[in-house]
N, C-alpha and C positions, 0 to 999 in steps of 0.2 A: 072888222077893225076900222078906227077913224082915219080920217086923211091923215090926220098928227102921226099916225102911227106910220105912214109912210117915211117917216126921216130916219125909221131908224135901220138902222141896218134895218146812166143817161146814153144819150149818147156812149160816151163814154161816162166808165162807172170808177165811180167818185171811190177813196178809198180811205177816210179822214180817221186819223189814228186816237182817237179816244178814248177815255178809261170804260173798261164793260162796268155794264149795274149788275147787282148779282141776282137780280130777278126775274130775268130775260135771258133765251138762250140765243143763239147765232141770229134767227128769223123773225125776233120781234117777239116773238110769244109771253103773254102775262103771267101775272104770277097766277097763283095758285088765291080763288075769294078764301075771305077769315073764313075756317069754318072747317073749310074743306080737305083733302088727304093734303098731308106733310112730305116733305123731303125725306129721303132715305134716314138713317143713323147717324150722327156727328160720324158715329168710327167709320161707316163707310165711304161720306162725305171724302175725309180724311186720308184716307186709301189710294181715293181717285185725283185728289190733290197729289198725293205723292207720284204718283204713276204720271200724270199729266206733267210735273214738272223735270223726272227722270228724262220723258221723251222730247222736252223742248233743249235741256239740257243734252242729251244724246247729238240733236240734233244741230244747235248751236257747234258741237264738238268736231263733227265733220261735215262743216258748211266747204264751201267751196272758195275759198281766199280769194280767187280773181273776182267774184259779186261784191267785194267790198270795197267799199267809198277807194277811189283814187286806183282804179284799174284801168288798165291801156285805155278801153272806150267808157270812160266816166264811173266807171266803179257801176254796171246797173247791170249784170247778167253775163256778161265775158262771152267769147265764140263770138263768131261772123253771124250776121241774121240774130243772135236772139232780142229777145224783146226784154222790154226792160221788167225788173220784179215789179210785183203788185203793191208791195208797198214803197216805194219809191216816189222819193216826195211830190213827184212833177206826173209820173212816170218816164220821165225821159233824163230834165236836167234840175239838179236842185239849185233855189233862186239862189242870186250872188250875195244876197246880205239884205241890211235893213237901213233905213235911213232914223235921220233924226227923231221921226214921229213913232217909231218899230214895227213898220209895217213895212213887210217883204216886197223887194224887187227883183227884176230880172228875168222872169218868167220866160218860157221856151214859146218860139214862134210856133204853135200846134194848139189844138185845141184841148189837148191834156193840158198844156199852160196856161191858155183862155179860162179853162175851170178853178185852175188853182190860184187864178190871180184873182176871180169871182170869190172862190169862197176866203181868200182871206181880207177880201175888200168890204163881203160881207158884214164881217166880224167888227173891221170901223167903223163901218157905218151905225151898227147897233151898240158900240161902246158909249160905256159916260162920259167920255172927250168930247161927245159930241153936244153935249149941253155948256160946251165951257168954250165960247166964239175963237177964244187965240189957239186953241186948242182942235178946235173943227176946221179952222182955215189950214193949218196944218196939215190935217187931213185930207182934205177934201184936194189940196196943191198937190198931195204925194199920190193921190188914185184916182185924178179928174184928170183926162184930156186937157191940155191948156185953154182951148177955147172955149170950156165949159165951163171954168174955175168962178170968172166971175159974176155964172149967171147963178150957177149955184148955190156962191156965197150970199147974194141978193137973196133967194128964195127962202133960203134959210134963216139969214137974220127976219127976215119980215114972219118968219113960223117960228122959232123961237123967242115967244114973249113971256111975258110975266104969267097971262091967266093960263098958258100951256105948261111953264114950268109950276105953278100951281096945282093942277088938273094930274103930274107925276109926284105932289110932293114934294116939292123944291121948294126955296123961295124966290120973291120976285126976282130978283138978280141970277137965279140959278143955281147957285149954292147952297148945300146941304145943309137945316136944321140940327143945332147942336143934339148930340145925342143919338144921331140916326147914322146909318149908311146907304147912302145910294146905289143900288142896283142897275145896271145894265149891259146886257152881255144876250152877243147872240154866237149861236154854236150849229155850221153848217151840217146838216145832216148828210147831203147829195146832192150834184148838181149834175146839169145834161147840156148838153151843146144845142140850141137848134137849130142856126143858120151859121157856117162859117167858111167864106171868102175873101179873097181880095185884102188882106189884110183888117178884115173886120171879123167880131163873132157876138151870137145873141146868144147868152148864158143865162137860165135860171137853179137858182140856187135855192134849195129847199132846209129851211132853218127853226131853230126854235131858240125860243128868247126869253130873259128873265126881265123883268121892270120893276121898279116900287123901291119902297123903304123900308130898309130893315132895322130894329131897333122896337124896346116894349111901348107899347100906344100906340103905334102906327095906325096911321088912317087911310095908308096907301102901301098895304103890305105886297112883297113880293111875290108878283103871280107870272106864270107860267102862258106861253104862246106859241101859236107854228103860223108860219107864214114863208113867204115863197117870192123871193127877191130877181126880177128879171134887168141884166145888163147889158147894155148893150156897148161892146169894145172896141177900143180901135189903135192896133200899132202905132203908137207913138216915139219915135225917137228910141227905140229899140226895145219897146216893153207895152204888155199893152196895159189900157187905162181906161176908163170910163166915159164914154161920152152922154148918156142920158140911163137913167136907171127909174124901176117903176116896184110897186108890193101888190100882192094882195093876200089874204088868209089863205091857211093851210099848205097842203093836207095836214089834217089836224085828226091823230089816234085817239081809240077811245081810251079817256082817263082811266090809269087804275088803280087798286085799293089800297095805294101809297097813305101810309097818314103826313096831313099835310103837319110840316117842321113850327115849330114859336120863332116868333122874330129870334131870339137868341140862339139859337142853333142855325140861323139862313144866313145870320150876321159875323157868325164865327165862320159858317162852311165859307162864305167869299173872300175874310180874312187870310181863312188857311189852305184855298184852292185858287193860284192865280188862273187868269185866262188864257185861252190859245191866241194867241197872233199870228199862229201859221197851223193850215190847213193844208192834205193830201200829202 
């Protein structure tokens, strides 16, 4: 990956609520190459679907009322000593809300918070706000450390030019070519803590990312990336925030025999799938 590619957008284990693909089971495993044995029967399929929703259904039905949002100790597990459930946005406390730009604050003093405040910082970092300067300082004000704001904003006007917005498909000013849609969105996979004291922590967050342009002709169609975002944070004024952050590629799975979408089917799916702006 180039330096350009740097702008854009464990320990403890990550637990980020995404839609499943239906060609993968719990552990990653691929599908099946063209060619080879098939899925069971639709009717059996079918079966296991019903069964499977009986039992979340069942279980939905006699959950445990004091686990739920707004229980004496925060609605995350009820009784003394327990811990909080695994899907629990923080694990601990869900942020207080969103600001102007809609990217979540408030994150818990822990390093369950340090990661959730990582991967949804990620998520900024790799959006198409980011190609749009009034729009990136916004950004950058709401999950940079104050002391960092305007060295960052420097760095980046001088990396965001013309021949870089070019090089994605843009044009020179940044804005999208009649006709097309601009892609960019990144989607934390996992993230781990590795150093955290003192009111600081080094988070990397492990992502994968769309870029390019969607629309028929495209000369910079949207393609697909894993890269692996490390941050480094620091309690600010009661939440934490970024003080310097770095990329590099991967880990990167091996592709599989997905056929790849036409511009008009990757420009409808981002039409009709908003993005996450909050992660864990």
């Amino acid at each position: 990956m180039s330096d350009d590619d740097d702008l854009f957008g464990g320990t403890g284990e990550t637990r980020t609520r995404l839609p499943e693909g239906d060609g993968a089971d719990g552990y990653g495993s691929r599908r099946p190459a063209r060619g080879a044995s098939r899925s069971p029967s639709r009717s059996v399929v079918t079966v296991i679907g019903v069964v499977v929703l009986l039992i979340a259904a069942i279980a939905f039905a006699n959950r445990d009322d004091s686990s739920s949002d707004g229980g004496g100790d925060g609605g995350r597990g009820g009784g003394k000593g327990a811990e909080a459930a695994p899907t629990a946005p923080t694990g601990e406390k869900p942020v207080d809300g969103k600001g102007a730009t809609g990217i979540a604050s408030g994150y818990a003093k822990t390093q369950q918070g340090a990661e959730s405040a990582a991967a949804n910082y990620a998520v900024a970092l790799g959006s198409a706000e980011m190609f749009d300067k009034s729009k990136r300082d916004g950004i950058l004000k709401a999950i940079m450390a104050p002391a960092s704001v305007a060295r960052f904003k420097a760095d980046l006007d001088k990396a965001y030019t013309a021949d870089f917005f070019k090089n994605v498909g843009l044009k020179a000013d940044g804005s999208t070519p009649s006709g097309f849609q601009f892609v960019s969105r990144t989607s934390p996979i996992g993230t781990k803590v590795t150093e955290f004291a003192d009111g600081k922590a080094t988070v990397a967050a492990w992502c994968g990312g769309l870029l390019g342009l969607a629309g028929e002709q495209s000369t910079k169609p949207v393609t697909s990336s894993w890269f692996t975002i490390t941050m480094q944070l620091e309690w600010v004024d009661g939440d934490w925030k970024i003080t310097t952050h770095s990329q590099k590629e991967g880990p990167a799975p091996v592709p599989g025999d997905d056929r790849a979408s036409n511009s008009d089917e990757i420009a409808k799916a981002v039409e009709g799938y908003g993005g996450f702006t909050y992660a864990r």
